[in-house]
C-alpha positions in Angstrom: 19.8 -218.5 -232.3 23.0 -218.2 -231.1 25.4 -220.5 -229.0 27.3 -217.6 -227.3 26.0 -215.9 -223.6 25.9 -212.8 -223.8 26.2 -210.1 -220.5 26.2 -206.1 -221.3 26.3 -204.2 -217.6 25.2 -200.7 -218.4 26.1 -198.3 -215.7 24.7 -194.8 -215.7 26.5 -191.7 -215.6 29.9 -193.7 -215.8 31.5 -191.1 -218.1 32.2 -187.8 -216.8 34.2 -184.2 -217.7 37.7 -183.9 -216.7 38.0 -182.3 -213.4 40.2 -179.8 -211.8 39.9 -181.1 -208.5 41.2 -184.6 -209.8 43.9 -182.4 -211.7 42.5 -181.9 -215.1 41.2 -186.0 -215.0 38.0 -188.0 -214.8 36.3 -190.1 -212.3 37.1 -192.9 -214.4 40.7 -192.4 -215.6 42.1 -191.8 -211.7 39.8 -194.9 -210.5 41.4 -198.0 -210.2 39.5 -200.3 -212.9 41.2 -203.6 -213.8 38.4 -205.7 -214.9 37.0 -202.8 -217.0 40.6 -202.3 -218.6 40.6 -206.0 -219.3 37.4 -205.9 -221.1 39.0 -202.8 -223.5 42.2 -204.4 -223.8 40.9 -207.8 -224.7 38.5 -206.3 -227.0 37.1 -203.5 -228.4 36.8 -200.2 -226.9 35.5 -196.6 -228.3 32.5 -194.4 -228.5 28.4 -193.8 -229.0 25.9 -191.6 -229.6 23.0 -193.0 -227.4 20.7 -189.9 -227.5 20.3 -188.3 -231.3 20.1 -184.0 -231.2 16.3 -183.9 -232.5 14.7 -185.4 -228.6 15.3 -183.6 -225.5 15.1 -186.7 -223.4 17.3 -188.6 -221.5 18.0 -191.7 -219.9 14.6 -193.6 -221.6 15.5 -193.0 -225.5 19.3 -193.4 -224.9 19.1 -196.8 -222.3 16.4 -198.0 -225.8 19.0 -197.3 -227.9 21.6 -199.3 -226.7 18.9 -202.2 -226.8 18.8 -201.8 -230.4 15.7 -199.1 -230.9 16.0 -196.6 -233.4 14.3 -194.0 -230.7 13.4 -190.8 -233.1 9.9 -192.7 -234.2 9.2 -194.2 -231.3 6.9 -191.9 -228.9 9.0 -192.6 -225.8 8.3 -191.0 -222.3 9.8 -191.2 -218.9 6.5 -191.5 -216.8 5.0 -194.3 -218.1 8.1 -196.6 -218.7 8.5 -196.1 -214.9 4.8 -197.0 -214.0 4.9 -199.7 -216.0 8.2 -200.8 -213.6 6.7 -200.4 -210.7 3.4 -202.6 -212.1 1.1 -199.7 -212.9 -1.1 -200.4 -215.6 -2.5 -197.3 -217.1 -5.9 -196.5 -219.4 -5.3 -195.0 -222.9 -6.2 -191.6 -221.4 -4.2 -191.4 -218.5 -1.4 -189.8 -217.6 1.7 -190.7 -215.8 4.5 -188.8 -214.6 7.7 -189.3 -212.6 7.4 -187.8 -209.1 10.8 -186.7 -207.2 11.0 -186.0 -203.6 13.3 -183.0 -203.6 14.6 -180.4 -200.8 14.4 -176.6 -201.9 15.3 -173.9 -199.1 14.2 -170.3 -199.4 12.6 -171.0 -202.6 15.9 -172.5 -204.4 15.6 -175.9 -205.5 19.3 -177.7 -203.6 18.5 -181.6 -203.5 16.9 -183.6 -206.2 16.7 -186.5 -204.0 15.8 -185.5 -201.0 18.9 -186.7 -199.3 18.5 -189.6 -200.9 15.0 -190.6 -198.8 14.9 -194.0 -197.7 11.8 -196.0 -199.0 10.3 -196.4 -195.9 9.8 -192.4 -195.2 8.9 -192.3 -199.2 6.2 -194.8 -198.5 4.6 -193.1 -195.7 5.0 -190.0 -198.0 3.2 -191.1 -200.7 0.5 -192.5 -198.6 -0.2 -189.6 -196.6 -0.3 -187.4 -200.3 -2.8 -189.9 -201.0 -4.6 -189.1 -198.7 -4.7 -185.6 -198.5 -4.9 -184.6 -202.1 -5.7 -188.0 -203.9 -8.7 -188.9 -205.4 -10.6 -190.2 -208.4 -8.3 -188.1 -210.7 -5.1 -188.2 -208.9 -3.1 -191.2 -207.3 0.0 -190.9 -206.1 2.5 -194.2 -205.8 5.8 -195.2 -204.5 8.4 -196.7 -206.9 12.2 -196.4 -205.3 13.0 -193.8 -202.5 13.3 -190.4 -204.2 11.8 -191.8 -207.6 8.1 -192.2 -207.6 5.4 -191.2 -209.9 1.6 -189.3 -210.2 -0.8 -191.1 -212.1 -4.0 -188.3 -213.6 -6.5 -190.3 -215.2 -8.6 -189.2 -218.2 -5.7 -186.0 -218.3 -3.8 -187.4 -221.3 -5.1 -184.6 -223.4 -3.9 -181.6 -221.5 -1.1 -179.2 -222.8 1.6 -178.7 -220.6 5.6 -179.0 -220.5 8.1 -179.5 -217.3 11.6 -180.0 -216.9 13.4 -182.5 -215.2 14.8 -181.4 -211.7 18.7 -182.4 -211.8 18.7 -180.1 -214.6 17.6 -177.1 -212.7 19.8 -177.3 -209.4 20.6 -174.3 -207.0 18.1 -172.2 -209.2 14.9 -170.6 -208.0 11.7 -173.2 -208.2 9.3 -171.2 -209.1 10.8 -170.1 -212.1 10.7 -173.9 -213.6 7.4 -174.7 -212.8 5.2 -176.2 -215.4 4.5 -174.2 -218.0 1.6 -174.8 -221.0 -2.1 -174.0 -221.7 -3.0 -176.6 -218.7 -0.1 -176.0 -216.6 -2.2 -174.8 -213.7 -3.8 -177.5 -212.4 0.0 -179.5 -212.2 1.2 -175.7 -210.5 -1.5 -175.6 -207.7 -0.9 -179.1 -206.8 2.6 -178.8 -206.4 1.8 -175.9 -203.8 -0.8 -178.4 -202.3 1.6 -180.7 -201.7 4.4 -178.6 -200.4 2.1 -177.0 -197.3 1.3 -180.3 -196.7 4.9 -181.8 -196.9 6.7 -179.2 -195.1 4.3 -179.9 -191.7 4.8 -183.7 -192.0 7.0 -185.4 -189.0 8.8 -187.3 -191.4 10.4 -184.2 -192.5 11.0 -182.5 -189.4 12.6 -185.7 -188.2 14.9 -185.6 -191.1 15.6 -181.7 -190.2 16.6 -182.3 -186.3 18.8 -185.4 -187.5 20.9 -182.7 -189.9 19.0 -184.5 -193.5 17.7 -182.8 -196.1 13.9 -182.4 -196.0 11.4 -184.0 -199.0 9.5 -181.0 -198.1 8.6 -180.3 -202.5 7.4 -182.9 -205.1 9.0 -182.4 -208.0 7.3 -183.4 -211.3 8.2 -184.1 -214.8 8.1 -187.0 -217.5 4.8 -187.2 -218.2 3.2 -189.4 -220.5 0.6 -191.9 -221.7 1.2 -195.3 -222.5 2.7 -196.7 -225.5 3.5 -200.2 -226.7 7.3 -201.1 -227.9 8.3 -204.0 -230.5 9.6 -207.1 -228.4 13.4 -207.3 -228.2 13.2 -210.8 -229.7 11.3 -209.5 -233.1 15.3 -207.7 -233.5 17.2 -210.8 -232.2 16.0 -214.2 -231.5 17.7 -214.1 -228.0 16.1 -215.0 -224.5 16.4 -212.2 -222.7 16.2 -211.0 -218.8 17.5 -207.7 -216.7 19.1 -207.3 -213.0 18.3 -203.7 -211.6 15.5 -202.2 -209.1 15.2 -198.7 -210.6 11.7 -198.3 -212.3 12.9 -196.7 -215.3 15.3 -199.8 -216.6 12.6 -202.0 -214.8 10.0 -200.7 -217.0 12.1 -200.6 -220.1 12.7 -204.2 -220.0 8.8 -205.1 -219.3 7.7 -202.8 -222.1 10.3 -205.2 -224.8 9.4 -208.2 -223.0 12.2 -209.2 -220.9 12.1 -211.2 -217.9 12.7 -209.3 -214.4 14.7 -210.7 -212.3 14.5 -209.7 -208.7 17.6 -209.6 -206.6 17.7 -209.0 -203.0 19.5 -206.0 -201.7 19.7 -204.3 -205.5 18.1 -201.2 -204.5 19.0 -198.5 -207.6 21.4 -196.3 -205.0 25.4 -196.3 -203.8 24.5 -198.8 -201.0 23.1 -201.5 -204.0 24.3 -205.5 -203.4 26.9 -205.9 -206.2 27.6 -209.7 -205.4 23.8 -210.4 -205.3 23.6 -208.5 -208.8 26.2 -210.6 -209.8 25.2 -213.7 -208.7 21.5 -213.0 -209.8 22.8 -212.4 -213.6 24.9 -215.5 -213.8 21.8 -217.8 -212.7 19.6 -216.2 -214.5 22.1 -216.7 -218.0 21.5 -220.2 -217.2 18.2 -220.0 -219.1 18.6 -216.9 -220.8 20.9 -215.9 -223.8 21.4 -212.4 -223.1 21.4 -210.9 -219.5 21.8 -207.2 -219.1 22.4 -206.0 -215.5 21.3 -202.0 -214.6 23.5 -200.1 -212.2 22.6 -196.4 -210.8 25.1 -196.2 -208.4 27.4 -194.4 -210.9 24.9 -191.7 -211.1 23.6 -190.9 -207.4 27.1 -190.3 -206.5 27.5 -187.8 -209.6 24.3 -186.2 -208.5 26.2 -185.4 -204.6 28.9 -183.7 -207.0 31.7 -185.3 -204.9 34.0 -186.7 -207.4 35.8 -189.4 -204.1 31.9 -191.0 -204.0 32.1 -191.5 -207.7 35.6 -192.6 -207.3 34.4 -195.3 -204.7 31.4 -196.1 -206.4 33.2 -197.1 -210.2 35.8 -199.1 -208.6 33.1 -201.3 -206.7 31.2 -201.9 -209.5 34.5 -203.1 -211.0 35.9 -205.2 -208.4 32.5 -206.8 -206.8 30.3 -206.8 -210.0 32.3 -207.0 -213.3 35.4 -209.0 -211.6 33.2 -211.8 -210.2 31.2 -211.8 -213.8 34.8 -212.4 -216.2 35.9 -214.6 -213.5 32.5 -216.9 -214.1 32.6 -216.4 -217.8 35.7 -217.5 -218.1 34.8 -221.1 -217.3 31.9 -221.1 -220.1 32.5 -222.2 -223.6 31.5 -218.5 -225.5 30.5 -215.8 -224.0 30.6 -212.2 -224.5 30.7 -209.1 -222.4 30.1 -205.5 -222.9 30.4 -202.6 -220.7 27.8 -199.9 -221.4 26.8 -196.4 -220.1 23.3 -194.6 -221.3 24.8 -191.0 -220.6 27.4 -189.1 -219.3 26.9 -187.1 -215.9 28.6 -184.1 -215.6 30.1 -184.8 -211.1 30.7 -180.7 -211.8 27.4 -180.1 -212.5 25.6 -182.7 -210.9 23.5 -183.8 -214.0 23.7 -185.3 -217.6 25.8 -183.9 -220.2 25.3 -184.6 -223.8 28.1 -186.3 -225.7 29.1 -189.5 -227.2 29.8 -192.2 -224.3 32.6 -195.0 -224.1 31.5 -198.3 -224.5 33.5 -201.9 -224.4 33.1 -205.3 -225.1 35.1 -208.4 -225.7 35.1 -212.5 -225.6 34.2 -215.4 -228.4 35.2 -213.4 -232.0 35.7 -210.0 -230.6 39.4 -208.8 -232.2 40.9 -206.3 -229.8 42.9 -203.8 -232.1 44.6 -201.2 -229.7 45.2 -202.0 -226.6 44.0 -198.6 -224.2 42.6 -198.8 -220.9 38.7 -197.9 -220.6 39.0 -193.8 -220.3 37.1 -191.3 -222.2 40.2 -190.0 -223.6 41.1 -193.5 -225.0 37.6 -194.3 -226.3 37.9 -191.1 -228.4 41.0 -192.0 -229.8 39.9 -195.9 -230.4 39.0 -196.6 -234.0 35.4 -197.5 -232.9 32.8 -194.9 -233.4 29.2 -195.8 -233.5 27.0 -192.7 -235.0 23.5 -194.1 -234.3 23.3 -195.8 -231.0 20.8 -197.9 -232.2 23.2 -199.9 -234.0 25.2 -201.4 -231.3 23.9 -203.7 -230.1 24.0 -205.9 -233.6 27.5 -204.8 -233.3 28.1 -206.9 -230.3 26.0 -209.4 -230.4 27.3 -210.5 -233.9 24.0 -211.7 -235.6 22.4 -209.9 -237.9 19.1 -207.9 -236.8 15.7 -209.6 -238.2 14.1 -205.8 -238.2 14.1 -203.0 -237.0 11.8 -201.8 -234.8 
C-alpha cells in the first residue's frame, strides 16, 4: 500500500489539431493554463497511445487504458458500461446500446446532441418512447441529457453493426443506418421513433424557441455485459471517481470503484468545477487514488467553436486543477496527473486518433524539461508511452500485482 494520495483528472477531448482560425495553434496552446503548465514544468510531461490500431472503439477501451487495462483481450463495449452507470442491470442475453438524441434536417444528420437537450425534456422523451414503442423486448431509459441508452432483451445474439453519430456529421442518415443480417428490426425502429419524435411538443417547443429539435434517435454501442478484473487486483489502492457521465460512471462500477456523487457535476460546459473539486478532495480522505471525469472539453469540441473550447480548458484549469494543487500542497505526498482519453478534432467536431499529452508531477516525480502542457511540447518531451496500458504503474510508482 502506498503512503502517497494520488489525483489523475482526465479531461476528454483536451488535445486538438492546430487551427487556422487560432493562426495555425491549438485550443490548448492559445488557452491561458497555469496550473496545467505547473503540473508539466514540475514534472513530467509527454505523450500516449490510449487506443491501439487493431479496435475501432473509442472513449471505453482508451478511458480503460489509462486505468491500467490492456484493452485488446478484453471484450469492451460502449452500451453496457453506460447501463451499468446509469444502474441497469442486464441478463446474459440482453442487449444494450447507447441512445443519442440527435437533430437531422432534410435527411442530413447536423446535431449529435440535440442542442444539447436538457434532462428534463430527455426524460419526458424517453418516457413517452416507452410508451409508444416499448415493451417486453424493448425499454428505453434516460441516462444524461443527449446520452441515453435502449435496452433489447434476449437480442444479444443478433448480427448487426452501427456507427457512432459524431462520426458521421453533416452527412445523409440514411446512408449510416445499421447495417448486418439483423439490421432491420434496429432500422424500422429508428423510423418508429422518428414519426413519433418529430410530432412531440417538446420538439416543437424547442423549434419556436430557435433549438435544435431531438426529432431522431440515434443508436450505436451495442453490447452485452461483461465482467472486468477489479482495479485493486493491479494496485492495492482505494479507489473512487467524480463525474456524472454514464460511460466513466459505468467504467468505474464495472472495476469496483466507489461513485461519488457531486451536486451540480452534470457531464456538459455548464458542470460545477468547485463542487468537483471539493467532492474529490473529501473523498481522498478515505481513498488513495481519486480520479475526477470531465466532459466539458469535449461538448464544446463537438459545437466546433474553437472560443467555447477556449473558455471551457481554462475553467477547468483555474476552478478545478488550481483549487486541487492548492489543497495538495498542504498534504505530506501526493501526486497529480493530468490525463485526456482522446483527442477531438474542434474542426471536425469528433475524435481523432493520435497519441495524447499527458502530465503528472509531486512526491518522486523528476521534472526533466521544463515545457508548458501543449501538444507540440509533449511530442518533443522525452516521455513516450507506446501501450497506454502502462501508465498508470508509471505514475503511480508501484509495481502492478497483474495484469488484468
Amino acid at each position: 500500500m502506498s503512503d502517497l494520495k494520488y489525483i489523475i483528472v482526465i479531461v476528454t477531448g483536451l488535445g486538438d489539431e492546430p487551427l487556422e482560425a487560432l493562426d495555425g495553434k491549438t485550443p490548448l496552446e492559445v488557452a491561458t493554463t497555469p496550473h496545467l503548465d505547473r503540473i508539466s514544468y514540475e514534472g513530467r510531461l509527454g505523450l500516449v497511445n490510449t487506443i491501439d490500431d487493431h479496435h475501432r472503439g473509442g472513449s471505453e477501451r482508451a478511458l480503460l487504458s489509462l486505468f491500467g487495462y490492456d484493452t485488446r483481450g478484453l471484450g469492451v463495449t460502449r452500451g453496457p458500461l453506460e447501463a451499468a452507470g446509469v444502474g441497469i442491470t442486464l441478463e446474459p442475453d440482453d442487449l444494450a446500446l447507447r441512445m443519442n438524441f440527435v437533430s437531422t434536417f432534410n435527411g442530413i444528420l447536423v446535431d449529435h446532441n440535440a442542442g444539447q437537450i436538457s434532462d428534463s425534456e430527455s426524460i419526458a422523451l424517453v418516457k413517452m418512447l416507452n410508451v409508444r414503442l416499448g415493451g417486453e423486448t424493448l425499454s428505453f431509459h434516460a441516462g444524461l441529457g443527449y446520452r441515453n441508452l435502449l435496452v433489447m432483451k434476449g437480442c444479444a445474439s443478433l448480427s448487426f453493426e452501427t456507427v457512432p453519430p459524431h462520426e458521421i456529421l453533416q452527412q445523409p442518415v440514411r446512408d449510416f443506418y445499421p447495417y448486418g443480417a439483423d439490421a432491420q428490426v434496429l432500422c424500422d425502429l429508428l423510423e418508429r421513433a422518428r414519426a413519433e419524435l418529430e410530432k412531440n411538443d417538446i420538439n416543437s417547443v424547442r423549434i419556436d424557441l430557435g433549438e435544435n429539435p431531438a426529432n431522431t434517435i440515434w443508436l450505436w454501442g451495442q453490447g452485452r455485459d461483461f465482467e472486468l478484473p477489479p482495479f485493486n487486483t493491479m494496485f492495492d489502492l482505494r479507489g473512487g471517481l467524480v463525474g456524472a457521465a454514464p460511460l466513466a460512471r459505468g467504467l468505474a462500477r464495472k472495476i469496483g470503484l466507489e461513485l461519488i456523487d457531486v451536486a451540480g457535476a452534470t457531464g456538459g460546459l455548464d458542470t460545477d468545477y468547485a463542487r468537483k473539486a471539493d467532492g474529490c478532495l473529501e473523498a481522498l480522505k478515505r481513498h488513495d487514488l481519486v480520479v475526477v471525469h470531465v466532459g466539458a472539453v469535449n461538448e464544446a469540441c463537438h459545437e466546433g467553436n474553437p472560443s467555447s473550447k477556449i473558455a471551457a480548458i481554462e475553467a477547468v484549469d483555474s476552478r478545478l486543477v488550481g483549487p486541487l494543487l492548492e489543497k495538495l500542497d498542504g498534504l505530506d505526498g501526493w501526486r497529480m496527473m493530468i490525463a485526456t482519453d482522446h483527442i477531438t478534432s474542434t474542426l471536425e467536431t469528433t475524435r481523432a486518433r493520435g497519441p495524447v499529452p499527458v502530465a503528472f508531477c509531486g512526491q518522486g516525480v523528476e521534472g526533466i524539461r521544463q515545457y508548458a502542457f501543449t501538444e507540440a511540447n509533449a511530442a518533443k518531451s522525452d516521455l513516450h508511452v507506446d501501450n497506454g496500458h502502462d501508465l498508470m504503474e508509471f505514475f503511480l510508482g508501484i509495481p502492478r500485482k497483474k495484469r488484468p
